[in-house]
C-alpha positions, 0 to 999 in steps of 0.5 A, spaced: 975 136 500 970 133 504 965 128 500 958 132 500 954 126 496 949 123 500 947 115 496 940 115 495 936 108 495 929 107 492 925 101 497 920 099 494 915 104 492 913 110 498 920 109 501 927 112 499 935 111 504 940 117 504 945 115 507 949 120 511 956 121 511 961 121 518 961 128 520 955 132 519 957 139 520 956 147 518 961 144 513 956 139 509 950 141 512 948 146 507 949 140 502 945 135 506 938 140 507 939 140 499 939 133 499 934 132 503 930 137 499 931 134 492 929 126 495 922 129 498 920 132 490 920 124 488 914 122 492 916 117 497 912 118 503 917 116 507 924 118 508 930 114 512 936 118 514 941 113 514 947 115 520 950 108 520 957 111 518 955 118 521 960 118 528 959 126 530 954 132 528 952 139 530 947 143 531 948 145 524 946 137 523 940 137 528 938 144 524 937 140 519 934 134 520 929 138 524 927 142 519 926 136 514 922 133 519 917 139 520 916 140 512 915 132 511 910 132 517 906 138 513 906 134 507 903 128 510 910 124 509 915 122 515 921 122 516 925 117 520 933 116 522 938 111 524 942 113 529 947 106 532 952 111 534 950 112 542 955 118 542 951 121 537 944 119 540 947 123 546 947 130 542 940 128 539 938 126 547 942 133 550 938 137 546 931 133 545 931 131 538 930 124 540 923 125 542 921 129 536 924 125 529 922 117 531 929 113 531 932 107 531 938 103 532 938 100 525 936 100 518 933 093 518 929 096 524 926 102 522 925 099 515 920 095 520 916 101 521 915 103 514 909 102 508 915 099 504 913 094 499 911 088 502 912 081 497 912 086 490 905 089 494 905 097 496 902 096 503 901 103 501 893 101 500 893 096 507 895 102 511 889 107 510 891 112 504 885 111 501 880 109 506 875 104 505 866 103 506 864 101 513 858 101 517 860 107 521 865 110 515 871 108 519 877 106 517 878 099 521 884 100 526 888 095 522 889 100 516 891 106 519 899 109 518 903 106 522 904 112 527 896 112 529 896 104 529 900 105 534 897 111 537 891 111 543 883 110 540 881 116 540 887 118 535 885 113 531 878 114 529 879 122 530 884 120 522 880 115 520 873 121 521 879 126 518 881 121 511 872 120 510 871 126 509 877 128 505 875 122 500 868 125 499 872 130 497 878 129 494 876 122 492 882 117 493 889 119 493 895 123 496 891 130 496 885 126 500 891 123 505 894 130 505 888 134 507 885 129 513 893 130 516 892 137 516 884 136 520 888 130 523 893 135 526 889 141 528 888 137 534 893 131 535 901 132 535 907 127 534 911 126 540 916 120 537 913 115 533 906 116 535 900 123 536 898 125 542 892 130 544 895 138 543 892 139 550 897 134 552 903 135 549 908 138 552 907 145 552 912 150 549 917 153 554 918 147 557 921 144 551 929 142 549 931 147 545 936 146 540 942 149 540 
């Protein structure tokens, strides 16, 4: 019988690994759906999906990833994946996927663009999860969440306005970062490992559906 576990590792304190196994299929989907659900109750902001060991997958798998993805974008968390196997890549490519949950070649690299614990420091409170005073009550460009740094300007300003006024709100915290997604995401959507303006985003008929 197939092995269903999926080892989990704990980076620092907003970033947890699963790593997957080597075929994902309608076999051990179903497990790692629950997985997946079991990890995003702990609090971890992001979540890396390690495919290193994973060398075939199916729709089932893309099924999968795709609705952990979405539930993680609703919560104000992200989810990323490691996929070095281009025969892999390729399913994720042919069916559009690649454009939608942002993947790296390597652990080290995704780990790279994640708020994970730097020198026994969280960066989680240099990355703008609690905005800071200003002049003009903006968070400064160089404490956005990685996807909006690196995002146009308008995007930048359009979260930092967002997460302003979520504080005046909610105070300081993650109930504060989960409402100005929430604004956020009324007018930008991402596409990989940024956000575009909706208006600009590719319109739905036109996208790759997942087979």
């Amino acid at each position: 019988m197939r092995d269903v576990s999926f080892p989990v590792e704990i980076v620092g304190d907003v970033l947890l690994v699963v790593a997957a196994p080597e075929e994902i299929d309608i076999t051990n989907a179903e497990a790692l759906r629950s997985a997946l659900l079991t990890v995003a109750t702990n609090g971890h902001r992001t979540l890396v999906v390690d495919m290193t060991q994973t060398k075939f997958c199916d729709s089932s798998a893309l099924h999968t990833l795709l609705a952990a993805h979405k539930r993680a974008e609703a919560e104000g968390r992200e989810v990323l994946l490691v996929i070095p196997s281009t025969a892999v890549l390729r399913v994720f490519a042919i069916t559009g996927v690649d454009h939608m949950i942002p993947n790296f070649t390597s652990l080290t690299e995704a780990l790279a663009q994640t708020p994970a614990t730097a020198n026994g420091r969280s960066r989680q409170r240099d990355e703008g999860y609690a905005a800071p005073e200003t002049s003009r009550g903006l968070a400064p460009a160089g404490e956005l969440p990685g996807t909006v740094k690196r995002s146009s300007k308008e995007a930048q300003q359009t979260f930092a306005q967002a997460l302003t006024s979520a504080v005046q709100v909610h105070g300081e915290g993650d109930q504060a970062f989960r409402a100005a997604y929430v604004e956020f995401k009324q007018t930008f959507e991402k596409r990989g490992d940024r956000w575009i303006p909706k208006q600009a985003a590719t319109p739905a008929g036109l996208r790759p559906a997942v087979s």
